[in-house]
C-alpha positions in Angstrom: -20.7 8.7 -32.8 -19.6 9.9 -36.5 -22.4 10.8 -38.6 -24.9 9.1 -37.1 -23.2 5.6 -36.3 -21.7 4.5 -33.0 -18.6 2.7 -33.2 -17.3 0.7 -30.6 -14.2 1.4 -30.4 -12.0 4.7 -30.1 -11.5 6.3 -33.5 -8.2 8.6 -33.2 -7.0 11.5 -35.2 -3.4 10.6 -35.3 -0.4 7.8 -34.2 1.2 9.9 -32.3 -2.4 10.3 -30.2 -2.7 6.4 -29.8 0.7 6.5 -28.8 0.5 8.8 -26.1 -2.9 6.9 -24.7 -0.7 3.5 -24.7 2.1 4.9 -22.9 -0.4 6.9 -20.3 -2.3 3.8 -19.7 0.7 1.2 -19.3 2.1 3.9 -16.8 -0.8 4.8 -14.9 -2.0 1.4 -14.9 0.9 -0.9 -14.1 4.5 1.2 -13.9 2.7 3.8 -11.0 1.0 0.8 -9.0 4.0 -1.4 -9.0 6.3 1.9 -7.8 4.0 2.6 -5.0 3.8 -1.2 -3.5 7.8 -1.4 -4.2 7.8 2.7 -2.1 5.5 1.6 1.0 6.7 -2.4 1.2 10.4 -0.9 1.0 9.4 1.3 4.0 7.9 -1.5 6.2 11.2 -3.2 5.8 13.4 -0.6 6.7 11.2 -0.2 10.1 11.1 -3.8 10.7 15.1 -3.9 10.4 15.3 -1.2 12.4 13.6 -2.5 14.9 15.3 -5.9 15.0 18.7 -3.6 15.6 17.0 -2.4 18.6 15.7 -5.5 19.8 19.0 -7.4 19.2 20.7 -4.2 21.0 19.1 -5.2 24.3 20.6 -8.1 24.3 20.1 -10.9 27.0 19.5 -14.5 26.8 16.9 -15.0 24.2 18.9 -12.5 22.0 19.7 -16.0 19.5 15.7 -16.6 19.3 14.3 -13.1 18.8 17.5 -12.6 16.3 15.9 -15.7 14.0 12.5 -14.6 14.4 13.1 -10.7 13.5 15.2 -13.1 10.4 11.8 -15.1 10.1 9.8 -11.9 10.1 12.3 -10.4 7.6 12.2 -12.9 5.0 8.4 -12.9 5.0 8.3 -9.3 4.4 10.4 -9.5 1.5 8.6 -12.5 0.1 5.1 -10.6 0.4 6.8 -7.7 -1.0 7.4 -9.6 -4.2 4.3 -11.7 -4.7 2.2 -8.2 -4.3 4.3 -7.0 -6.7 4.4 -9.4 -9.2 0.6 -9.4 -9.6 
């Protein structure tokens, strides 16, 4: 409210203030989100490659089918890593 009125929108004092609000915003907003999915989806992959080491160190006779499904388990990983971060 200025003298009386209320305006709906933000009335600034200077640039350099609606400046700084746009660059806080698109930061906290999008830049600080997307960081944090790309942090913890990054960490899920690492433990699910380490684990397929493990499991293709034990070797055995189904080491070819649990190798392409820790490959299959992989992939899908990475491709939910990306979609979550693109929107």
């Amino acid at each position: 409210m200025i003298d009386g009125v209320c305006y709906p929108k933000t009335i600034w004092n200077s640039e350099a203030a609606v400046l700084i609000h746009g660059v806080w915003n698109f930061a906290s907003f999008y830049v600080i989100v997307v960081v944090i999915f790309v942090f913890c989806y990054g960490k899920i992959l690492f433990v699910i490659r380490r684990q397929a080491r493990v499991m293709a160190g034990h070797g055995g006779p189904r080491a070819n089918t649990s190798q392409s499904q820790s490959s299959h388990i992989q992939s899908n990983v990475i491709k939910t890593m990306i979609l979550v971060c693109a929107f």
